[in-house]
N, C-alpha and C positions, 0 to 999 in steps of 0.2 A: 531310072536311076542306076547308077555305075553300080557293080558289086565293090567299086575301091571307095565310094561316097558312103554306101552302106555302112560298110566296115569302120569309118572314122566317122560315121554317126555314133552308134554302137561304141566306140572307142570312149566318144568325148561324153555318153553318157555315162558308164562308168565312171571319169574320170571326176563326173561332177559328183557323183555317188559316195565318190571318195573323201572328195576335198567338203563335201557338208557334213561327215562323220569327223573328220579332223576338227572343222570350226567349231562342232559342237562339242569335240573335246577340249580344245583349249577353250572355250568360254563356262566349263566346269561342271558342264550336262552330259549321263549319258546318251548315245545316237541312239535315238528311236526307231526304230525300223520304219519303214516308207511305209505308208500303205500304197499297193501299186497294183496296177491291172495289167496282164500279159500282153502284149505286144509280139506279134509275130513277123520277123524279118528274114525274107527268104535270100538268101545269097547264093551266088553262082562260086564262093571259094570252098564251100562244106558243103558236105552232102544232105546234112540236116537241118531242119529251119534255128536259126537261132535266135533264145529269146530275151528280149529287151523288156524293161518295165517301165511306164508309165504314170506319173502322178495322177492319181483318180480326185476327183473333183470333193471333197467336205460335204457331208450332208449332216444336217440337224438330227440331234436323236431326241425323242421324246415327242409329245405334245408340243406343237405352238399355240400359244392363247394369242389368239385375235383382239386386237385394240378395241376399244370400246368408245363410245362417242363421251367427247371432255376429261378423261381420264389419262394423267400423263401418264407418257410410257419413256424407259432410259433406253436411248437408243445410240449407236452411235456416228457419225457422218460425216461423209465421205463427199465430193466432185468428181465430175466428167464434165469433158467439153467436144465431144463424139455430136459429129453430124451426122442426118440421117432422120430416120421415122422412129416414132414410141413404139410401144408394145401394142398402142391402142391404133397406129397407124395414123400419129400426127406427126407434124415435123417436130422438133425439138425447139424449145425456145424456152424464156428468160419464165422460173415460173413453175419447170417441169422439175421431179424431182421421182427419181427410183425406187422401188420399195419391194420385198417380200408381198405380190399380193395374198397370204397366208394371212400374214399380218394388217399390212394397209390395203385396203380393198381399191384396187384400179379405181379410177374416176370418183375421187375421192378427196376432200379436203384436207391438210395439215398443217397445224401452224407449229412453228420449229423454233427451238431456245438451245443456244450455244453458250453454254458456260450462263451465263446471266444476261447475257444479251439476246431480244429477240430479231431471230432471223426474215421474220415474213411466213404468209400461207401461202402455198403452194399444192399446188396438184400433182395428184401420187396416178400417172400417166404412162408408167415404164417400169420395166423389170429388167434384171441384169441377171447374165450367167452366176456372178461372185454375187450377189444379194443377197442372203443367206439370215432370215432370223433376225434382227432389231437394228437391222441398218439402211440407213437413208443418202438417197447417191442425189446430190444436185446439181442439176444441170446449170452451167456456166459458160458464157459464152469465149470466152478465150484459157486456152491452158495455161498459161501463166497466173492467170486467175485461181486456176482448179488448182495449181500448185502450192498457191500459196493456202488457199484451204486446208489443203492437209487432211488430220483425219480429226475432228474432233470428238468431245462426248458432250451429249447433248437430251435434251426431250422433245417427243412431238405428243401433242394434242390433235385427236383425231378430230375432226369440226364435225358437230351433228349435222344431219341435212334437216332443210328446212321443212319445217309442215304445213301441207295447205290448209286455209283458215277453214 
């Protein structure tokens, strides 16, 4: 990469730095400071490395309590429509759905209620980077679909497994 590409990277993050401290002022909030982890960008225009910050990823603080079999839990829920393989190394299909395994344990059963309507059981088969703590990502086949999903709130019922007689 060019030191002149650099340089208006570097620039245009700033610039975003800026313009989300404005939007939060005009919408009546004060800017919160970022949390942000150092990034190291070496350039060929200064002599010293210059440093840029990046947005660090949200992590849970506290305990998470792990769902319990038949016990609802408020979660909230979200779509994807991402081809490819699970977490578990299956392909993705009609069925699959994302979970904190913290919370929903991989290979696992759920049945899901959106608002008052039930959504279907589905297997908790996948994890996502953004998963985080009581949210359920369903797999959908077309993004226009995922779209119109949106984000709702919702409950899942963890499905006990069965016991041999």
């Amino acid at each position: 990469m060019s030191a002149r590409w650099r340089m208006a990277a570097v620039s245009a993050l700033a610039a975003a730095t800026v313009a989300a401290a404005a939007f939060a002022r005009r919408a009546g909030r004060t800017p919160q400071p970022a949390r942000l982890a150092p990034i190291v960008v070496r350039s060929d225009l200064v002599a010293r490395p210059v440093i840029v910050s990046a947005p660090v990823r949200p992590r849970i603080r506290g305990p998470v309590e792990r769902a319990l079999d038949g016990v609802p839990v408020s979660v909230e829920l979200t779509s994807y429509c991402l081809r490819g393989t699970t977490r578990r190394g299956r392909w993705v299909r009609e069925g699959i759905v994302a979970a904190d395994p913290r919370i929903f344990p991989l290979s696992r059963y759920v049945e899901l209620f959106a608002e008052d309507r039930y959504l279907g059981r589905f297997l908790v088969d996948d994890t996502g980077l953004r998963i985080r703590g009581p949210i359920i990502d369903v797999w959908l086949s077309t993004c226009d679909a995922s779209r119109q999903f949106g984000r709702q709130r919702g409950l899942a019922v963890l499905v006990p497994r069965a016991t041999a007689p």
